[in-house]
N, CA, C and O of each residue as an XYZ file, in Angstrom:
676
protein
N     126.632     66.017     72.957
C     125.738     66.929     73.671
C     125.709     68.272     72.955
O     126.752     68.707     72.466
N     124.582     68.943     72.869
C     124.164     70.117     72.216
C     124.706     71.467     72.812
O     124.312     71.944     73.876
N     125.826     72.118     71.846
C     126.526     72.713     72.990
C     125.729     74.314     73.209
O     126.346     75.175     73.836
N     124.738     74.533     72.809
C     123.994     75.360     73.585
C     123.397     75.207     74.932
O     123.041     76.106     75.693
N     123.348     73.976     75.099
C     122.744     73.919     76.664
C     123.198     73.990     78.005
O     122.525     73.843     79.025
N     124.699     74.287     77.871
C     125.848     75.318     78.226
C     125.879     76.391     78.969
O     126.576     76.724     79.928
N     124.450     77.224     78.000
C     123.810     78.645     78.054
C     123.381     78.331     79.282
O     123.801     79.074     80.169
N     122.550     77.308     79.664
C     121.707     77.645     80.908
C     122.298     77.286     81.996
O     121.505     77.051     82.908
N     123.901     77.092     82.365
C     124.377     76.881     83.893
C     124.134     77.908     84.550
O     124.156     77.789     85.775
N     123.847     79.149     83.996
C     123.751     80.571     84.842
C     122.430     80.403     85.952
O     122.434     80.839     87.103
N     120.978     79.436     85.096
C     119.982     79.381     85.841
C     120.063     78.112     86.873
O     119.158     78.166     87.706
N     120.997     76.897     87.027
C     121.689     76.268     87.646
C     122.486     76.906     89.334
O     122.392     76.417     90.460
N     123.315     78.282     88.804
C     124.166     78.915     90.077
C     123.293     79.863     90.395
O     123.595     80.245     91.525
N     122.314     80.482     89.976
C     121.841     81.740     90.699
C     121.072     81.316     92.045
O     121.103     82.147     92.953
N     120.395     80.128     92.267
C     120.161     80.444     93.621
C     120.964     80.399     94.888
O     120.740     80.667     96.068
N     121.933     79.981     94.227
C     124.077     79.742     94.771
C     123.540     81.413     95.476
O     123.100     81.741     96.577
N     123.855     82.191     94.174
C     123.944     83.716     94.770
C     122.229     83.918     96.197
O     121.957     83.859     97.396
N     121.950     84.032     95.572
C     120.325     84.290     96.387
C     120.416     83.687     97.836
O     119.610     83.822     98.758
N     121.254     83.192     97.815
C     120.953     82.199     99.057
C     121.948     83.607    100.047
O     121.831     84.068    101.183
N     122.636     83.810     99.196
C     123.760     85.298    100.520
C     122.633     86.946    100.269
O     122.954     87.946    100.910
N     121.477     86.998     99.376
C     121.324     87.588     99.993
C     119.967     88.093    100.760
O     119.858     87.132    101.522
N     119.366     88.551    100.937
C     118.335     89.189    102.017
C     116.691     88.594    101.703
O     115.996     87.827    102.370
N     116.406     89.331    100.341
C     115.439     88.614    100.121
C     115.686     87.392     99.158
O     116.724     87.289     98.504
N     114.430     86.265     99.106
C     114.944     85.328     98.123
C     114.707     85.602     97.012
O     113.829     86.378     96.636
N     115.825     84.710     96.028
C     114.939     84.597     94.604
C     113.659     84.149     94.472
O     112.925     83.906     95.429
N     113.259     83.989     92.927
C     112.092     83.812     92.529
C     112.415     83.241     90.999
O     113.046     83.781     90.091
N     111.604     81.667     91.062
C     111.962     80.914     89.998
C     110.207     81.016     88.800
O     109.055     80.846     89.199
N     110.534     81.245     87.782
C     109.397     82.316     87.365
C     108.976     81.462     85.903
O     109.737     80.532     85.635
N     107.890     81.692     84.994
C     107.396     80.907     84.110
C     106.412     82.828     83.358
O     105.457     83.451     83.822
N     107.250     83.082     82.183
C     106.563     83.742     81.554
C     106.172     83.774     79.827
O     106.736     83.372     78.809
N     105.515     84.137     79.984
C     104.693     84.910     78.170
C     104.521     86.188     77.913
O     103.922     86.908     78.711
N     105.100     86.714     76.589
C     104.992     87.627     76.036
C     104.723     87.871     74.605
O     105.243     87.272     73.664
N     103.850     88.818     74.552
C     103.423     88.435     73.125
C     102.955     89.872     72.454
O     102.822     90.915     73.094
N     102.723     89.709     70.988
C     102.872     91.009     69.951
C     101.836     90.869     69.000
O     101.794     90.099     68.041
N     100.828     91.875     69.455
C      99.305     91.735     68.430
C      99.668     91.979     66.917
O      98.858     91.609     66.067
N     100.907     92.615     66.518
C     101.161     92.807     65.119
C     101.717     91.950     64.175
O     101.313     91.734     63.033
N     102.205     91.711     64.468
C     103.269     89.882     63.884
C     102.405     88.552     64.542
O     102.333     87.405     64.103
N     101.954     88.983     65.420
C     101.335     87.511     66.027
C     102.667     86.595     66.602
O     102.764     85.376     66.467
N     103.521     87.354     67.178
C     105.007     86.861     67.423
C     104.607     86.379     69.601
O     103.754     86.737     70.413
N     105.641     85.577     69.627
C     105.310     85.452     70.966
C     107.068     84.883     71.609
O     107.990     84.488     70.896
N     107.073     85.006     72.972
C     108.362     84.235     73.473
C     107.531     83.755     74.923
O     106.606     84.336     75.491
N     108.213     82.503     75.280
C     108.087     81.694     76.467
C     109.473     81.947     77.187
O     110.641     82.170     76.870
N     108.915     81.834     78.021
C     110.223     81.706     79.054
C     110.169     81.518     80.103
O     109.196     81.805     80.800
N     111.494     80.835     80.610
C     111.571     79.929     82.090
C     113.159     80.401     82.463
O     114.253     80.440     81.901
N     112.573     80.729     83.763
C     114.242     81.557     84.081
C     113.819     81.915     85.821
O     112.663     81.731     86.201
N     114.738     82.357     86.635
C     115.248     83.079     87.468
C     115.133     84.183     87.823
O     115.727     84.967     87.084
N     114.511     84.731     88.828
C     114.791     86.571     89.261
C     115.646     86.371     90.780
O     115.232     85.614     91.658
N     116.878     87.175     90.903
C     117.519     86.742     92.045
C     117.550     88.353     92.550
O     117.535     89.171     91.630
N     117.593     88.914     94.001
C     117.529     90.241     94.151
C     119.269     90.278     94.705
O     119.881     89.577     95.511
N     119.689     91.483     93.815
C     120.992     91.736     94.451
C     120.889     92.923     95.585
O     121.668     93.167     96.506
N     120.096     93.347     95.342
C     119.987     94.957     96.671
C     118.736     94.459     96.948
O     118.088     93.422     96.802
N     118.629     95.537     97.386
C     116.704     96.145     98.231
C     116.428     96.972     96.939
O     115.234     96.958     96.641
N     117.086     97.568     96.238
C     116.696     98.310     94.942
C     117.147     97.606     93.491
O     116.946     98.139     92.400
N     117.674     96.549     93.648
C     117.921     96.057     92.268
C     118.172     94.483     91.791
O     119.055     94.041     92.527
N     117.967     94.000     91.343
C     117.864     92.534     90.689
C     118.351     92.268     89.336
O     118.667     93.052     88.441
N     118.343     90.968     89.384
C     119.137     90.366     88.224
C     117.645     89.124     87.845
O     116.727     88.772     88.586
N     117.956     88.743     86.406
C     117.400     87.854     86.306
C     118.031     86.752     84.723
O     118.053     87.491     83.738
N     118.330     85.802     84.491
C     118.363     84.938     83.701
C     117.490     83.685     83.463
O     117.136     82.863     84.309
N     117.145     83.710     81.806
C     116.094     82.790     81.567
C     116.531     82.237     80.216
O     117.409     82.593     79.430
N     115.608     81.221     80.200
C     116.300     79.985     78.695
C     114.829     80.638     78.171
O     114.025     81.135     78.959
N     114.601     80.551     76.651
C     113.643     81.828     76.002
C     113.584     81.207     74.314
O     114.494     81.051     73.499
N     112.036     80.935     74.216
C     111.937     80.329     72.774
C     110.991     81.262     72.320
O     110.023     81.640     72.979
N     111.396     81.770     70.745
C     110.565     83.158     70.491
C     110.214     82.369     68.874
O     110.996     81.726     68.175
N     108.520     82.753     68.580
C     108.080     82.116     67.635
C     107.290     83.965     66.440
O     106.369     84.760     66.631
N     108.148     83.824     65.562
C     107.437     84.843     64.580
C     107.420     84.399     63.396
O     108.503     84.130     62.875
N     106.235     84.212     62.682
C     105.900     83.784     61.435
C     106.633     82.542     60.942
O     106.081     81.467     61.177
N     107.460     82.536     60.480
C     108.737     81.459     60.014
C     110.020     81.335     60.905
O     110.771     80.392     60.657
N     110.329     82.162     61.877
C     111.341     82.315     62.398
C     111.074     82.057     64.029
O     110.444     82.712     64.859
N     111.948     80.626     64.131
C     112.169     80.248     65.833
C     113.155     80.560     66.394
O     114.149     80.514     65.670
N     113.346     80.911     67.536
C     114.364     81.160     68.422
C     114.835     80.646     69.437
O     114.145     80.732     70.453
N     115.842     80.107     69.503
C     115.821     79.399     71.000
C     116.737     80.040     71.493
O     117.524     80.327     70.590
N     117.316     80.721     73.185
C     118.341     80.742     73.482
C     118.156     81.254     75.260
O     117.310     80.806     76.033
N     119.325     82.408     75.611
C     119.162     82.978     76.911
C     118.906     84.226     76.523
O     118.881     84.751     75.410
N     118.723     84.615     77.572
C     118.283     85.412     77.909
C     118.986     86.419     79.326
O     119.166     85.502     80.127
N     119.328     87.346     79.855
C     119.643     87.951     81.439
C     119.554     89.675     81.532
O     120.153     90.451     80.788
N     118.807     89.972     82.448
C     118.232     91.221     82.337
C     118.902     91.765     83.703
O     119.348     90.984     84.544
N     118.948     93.626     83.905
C     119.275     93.992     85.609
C     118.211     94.739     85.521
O     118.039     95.311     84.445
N     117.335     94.916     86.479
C     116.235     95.616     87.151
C     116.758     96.624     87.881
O     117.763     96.401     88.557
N     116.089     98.062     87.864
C     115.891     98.908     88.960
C     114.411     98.663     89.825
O     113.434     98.758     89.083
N     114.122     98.398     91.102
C     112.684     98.207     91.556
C     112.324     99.399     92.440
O     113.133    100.273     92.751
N     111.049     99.366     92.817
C     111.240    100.213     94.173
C     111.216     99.886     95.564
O     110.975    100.543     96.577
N     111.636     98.297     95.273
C     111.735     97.592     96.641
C     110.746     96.729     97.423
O     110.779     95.602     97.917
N     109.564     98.039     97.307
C     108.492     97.444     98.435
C     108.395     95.717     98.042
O     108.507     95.028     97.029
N     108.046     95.452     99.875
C     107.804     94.161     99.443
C     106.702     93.126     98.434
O     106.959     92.127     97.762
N     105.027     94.077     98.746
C     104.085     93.438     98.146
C     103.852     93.909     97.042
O     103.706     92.929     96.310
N     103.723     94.835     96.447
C     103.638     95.553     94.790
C     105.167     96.521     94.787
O     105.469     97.348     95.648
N     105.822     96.220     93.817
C     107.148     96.233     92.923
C     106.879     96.769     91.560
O     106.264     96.238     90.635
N     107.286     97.577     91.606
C     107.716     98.052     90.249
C     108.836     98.212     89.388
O     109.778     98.798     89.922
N     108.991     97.883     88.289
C     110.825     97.718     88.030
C     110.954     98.561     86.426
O     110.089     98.956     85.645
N     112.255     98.596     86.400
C     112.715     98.874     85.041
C     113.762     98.383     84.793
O     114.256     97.847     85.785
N     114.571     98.286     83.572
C     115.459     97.671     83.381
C     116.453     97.498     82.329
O     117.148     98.489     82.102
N     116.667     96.456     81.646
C     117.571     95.848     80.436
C     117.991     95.377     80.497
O     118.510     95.236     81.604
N     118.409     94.360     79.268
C     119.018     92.911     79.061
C     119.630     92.844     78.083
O     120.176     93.864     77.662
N     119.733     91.735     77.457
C     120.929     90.778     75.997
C     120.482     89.736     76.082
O     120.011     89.259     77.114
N     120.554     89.174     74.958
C     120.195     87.660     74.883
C     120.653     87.095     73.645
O     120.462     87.754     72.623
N     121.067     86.291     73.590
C     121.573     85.334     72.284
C     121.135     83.940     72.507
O     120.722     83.349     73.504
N     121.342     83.599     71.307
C     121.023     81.973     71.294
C     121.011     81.808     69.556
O     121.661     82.483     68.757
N     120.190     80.842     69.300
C     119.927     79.971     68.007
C     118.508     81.232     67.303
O     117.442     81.598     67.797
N     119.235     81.582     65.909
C     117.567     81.417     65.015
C     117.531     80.642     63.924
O     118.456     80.355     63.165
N     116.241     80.275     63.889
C     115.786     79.390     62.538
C     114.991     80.096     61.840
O     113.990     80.739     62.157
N     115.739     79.858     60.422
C     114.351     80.438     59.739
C     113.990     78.787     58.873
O     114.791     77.969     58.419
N     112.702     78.767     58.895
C     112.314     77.669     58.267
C     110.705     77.637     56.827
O     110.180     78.667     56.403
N     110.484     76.857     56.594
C     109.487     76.423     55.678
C     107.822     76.415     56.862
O     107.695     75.557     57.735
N     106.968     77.291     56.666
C     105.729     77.020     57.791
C     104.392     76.526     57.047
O     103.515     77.241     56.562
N     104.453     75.181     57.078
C     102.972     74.644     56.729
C     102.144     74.249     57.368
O     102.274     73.854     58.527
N     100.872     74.289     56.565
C      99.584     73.942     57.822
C      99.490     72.667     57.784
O      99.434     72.201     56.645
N      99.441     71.690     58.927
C      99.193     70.242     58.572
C      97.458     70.228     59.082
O      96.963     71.117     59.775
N      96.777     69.129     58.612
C      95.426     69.219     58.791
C      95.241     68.237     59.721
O      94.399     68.294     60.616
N      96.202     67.103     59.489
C      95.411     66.016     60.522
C      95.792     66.715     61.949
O      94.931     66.513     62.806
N      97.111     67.639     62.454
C      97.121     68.187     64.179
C      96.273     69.165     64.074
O      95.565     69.386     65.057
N      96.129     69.944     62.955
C      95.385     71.507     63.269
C      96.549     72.429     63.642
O      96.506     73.543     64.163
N      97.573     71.717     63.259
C      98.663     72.903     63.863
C     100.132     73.569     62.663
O     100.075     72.839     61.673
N     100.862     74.223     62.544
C     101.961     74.566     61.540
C     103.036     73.674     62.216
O     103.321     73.520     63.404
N     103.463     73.219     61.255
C     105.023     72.617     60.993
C     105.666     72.985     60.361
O     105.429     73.316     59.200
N     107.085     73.068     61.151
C     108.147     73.770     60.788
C     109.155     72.784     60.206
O     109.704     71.926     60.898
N     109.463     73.018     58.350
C     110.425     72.246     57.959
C     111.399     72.794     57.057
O     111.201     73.922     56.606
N     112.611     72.028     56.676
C     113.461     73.087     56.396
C     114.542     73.882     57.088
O     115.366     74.423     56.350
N     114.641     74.004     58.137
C     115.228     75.318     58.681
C     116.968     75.153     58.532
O     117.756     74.216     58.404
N     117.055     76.847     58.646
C     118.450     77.234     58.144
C     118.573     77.833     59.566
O     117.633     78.434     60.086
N     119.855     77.634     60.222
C     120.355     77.929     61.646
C     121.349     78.674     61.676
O     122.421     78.330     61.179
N     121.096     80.245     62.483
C     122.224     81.129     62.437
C     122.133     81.167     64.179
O     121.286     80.770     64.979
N     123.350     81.800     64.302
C     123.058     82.387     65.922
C     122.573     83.563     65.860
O     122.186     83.938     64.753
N     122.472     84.317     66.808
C     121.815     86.131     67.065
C     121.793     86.803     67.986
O     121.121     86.137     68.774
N     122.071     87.719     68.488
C     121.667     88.350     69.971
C     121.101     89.649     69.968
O     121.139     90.440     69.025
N     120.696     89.785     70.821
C     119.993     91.670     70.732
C     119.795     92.074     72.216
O     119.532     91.380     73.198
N     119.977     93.255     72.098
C     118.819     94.090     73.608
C     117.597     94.257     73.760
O     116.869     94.176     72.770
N     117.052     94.534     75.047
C     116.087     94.786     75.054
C     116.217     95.658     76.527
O     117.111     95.415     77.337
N     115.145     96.744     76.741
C     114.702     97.354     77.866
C     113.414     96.761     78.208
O     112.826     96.065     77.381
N     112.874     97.014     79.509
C     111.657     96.254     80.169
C     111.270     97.232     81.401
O     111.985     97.994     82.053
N     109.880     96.943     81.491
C     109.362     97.395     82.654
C     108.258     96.244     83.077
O     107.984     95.190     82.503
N     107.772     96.765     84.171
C     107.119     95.827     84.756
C     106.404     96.417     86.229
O     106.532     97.551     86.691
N     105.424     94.991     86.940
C     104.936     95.617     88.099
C     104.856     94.101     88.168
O     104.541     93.419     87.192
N     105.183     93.552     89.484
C     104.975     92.578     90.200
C     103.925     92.219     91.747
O     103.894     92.880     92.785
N     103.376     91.322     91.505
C     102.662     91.283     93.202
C     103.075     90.223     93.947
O     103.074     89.059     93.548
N     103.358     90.523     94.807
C     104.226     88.890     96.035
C     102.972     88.986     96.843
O     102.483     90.112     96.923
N     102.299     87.900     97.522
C     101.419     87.266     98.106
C     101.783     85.988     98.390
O     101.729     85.170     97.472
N     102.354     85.445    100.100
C     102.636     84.382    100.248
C     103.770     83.247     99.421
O     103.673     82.042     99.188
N     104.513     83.944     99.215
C     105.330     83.213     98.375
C     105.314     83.070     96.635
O     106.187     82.591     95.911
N     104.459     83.457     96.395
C     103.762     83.826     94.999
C     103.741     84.928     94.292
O     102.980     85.647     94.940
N     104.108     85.550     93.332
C     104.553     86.052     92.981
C     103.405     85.810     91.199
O     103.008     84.714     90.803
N     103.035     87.708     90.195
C     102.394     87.262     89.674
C     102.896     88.448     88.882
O     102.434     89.382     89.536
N     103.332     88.796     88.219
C     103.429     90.172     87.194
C     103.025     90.075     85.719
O     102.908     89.046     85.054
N     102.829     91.390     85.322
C     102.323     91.833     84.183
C     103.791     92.773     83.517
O     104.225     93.643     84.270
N     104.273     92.644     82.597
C     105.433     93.126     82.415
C     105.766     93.816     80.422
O     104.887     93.365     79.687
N     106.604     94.548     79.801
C     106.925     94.710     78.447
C     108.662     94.677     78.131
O     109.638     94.984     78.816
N     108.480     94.107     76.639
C     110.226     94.227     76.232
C     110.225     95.166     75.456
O     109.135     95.729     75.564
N     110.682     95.523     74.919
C     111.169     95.678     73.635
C     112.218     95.337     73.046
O     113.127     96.130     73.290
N     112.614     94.217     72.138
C     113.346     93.594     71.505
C     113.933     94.258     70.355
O     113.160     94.782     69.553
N     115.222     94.314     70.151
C     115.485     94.510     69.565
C     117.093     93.412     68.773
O     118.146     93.067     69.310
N     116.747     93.262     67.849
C     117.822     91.346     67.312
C     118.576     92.354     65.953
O     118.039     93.152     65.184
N     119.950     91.929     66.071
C     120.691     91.597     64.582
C     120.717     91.112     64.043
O     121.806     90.722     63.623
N     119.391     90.608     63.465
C     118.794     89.962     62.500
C     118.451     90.632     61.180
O     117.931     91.726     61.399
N     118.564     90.352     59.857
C     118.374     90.792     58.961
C     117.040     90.680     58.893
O     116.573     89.802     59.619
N     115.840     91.657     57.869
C     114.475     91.759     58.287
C     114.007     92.147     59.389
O     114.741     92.942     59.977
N     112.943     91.856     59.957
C     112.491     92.139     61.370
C     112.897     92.194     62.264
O     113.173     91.115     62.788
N     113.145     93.222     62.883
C     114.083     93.018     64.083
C     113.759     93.548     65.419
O     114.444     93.442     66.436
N     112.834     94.024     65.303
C     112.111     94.838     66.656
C     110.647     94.376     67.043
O     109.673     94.370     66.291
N     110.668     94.192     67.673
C     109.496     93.637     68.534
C     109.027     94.287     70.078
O     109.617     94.219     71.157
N     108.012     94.795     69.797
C     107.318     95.487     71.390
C     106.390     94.348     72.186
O     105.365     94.123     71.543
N     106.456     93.812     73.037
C     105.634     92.685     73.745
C     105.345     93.005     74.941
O     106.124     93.530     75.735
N     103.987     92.652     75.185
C     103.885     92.549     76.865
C     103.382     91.221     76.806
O     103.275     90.520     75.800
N     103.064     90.924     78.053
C     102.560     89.526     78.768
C     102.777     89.690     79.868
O     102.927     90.834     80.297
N     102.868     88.512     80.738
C     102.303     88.363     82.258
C     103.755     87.040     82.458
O     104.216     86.270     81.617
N     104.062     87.211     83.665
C     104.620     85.901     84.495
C     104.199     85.603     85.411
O     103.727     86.539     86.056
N     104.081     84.130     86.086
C     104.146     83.694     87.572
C     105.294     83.142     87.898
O     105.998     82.506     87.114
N     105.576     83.387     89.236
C     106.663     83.341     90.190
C     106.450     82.427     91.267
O     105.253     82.328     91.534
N     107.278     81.650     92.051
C     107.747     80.752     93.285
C     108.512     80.818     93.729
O     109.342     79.979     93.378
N     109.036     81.952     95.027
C     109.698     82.070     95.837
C     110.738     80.695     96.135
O     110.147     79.634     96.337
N     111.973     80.681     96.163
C     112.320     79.776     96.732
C     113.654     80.570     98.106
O     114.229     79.831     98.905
């Protein structure tokens, strides 16, 4: 068994926590992305509220820039301002996991790049975030930014926004 996948028992116990307290978590599906690199990250993760003013969140997170993939976690703490239907937050995180740097060719018969070759290091970095969220019925929809920053040799900073949706549980 792949012992990175290890990383994600955190998104496994957090609704453990959520369940003691007030409001619920929120199991969430986001994108973020960078008009300059053409760089992007996915992610699938967790927002659990520890106060009325502050939250936690952990997510499993695959980040694609030019030649270089990323797979790993991700876990951020939020300041919000509570309200229930529009939220506003700020924050910061860490994240480590796997990078690849690899070989990127165009194949013609998918229409798509393939990645071959790759050389596998680990990596981690910070990042700060803001954001604004809307809850409606259990639903949940935000527009949010990172800024990344990796100990990675070369490129290492990345500014992104994108959008998530959310499902109350």
């Amino acid at each position: 068994m792949n012992k990175k996948y290890f990383l994600l028992l955190p998104l496994c116990f957090a609704p453990l926590y959520a369940n003691a307290a007030e409001e619920k978590g929120t199991y969430y599906m986001g994108y973020l992305h960078e008009d300059i690199n053409q760089s992007g990250v996915f992610e699938i993760g967790v927002r659990v509220p520890y106060s009325q003013f502050t939250e936690f969140n952990v997510a499993a997170m695959w980040f694609a820039h030019d030649q270089n993939l990323y797979e790993g976690i991700n876990a951020g703490f939020n300041l919000t301002t509570g309200t229930p239907v529009l939220k506003a937050y700020v924050g910061a995180g860490l994240f480590g996991g796997q990078n690849k740097m690899c070989d990127k060719s165009y194949n013609n018969v998918s229409n798509s790049y393939d990645y071959q070759n790759c050389d596998a290091d680990l990596t981690v970095g910070i990042y700060p975030e803001v954001g604004v969220e809307l809850s409606l019925f259990g639903l949940k929809v935000a527009t949010y930014a990172r800024y990344y920053k990796t100990a990675n040799r070369g490129k290492n900073e990345y500014s992104m926004y994108g959008a998530y949706i959310g499902l109350n549980f």
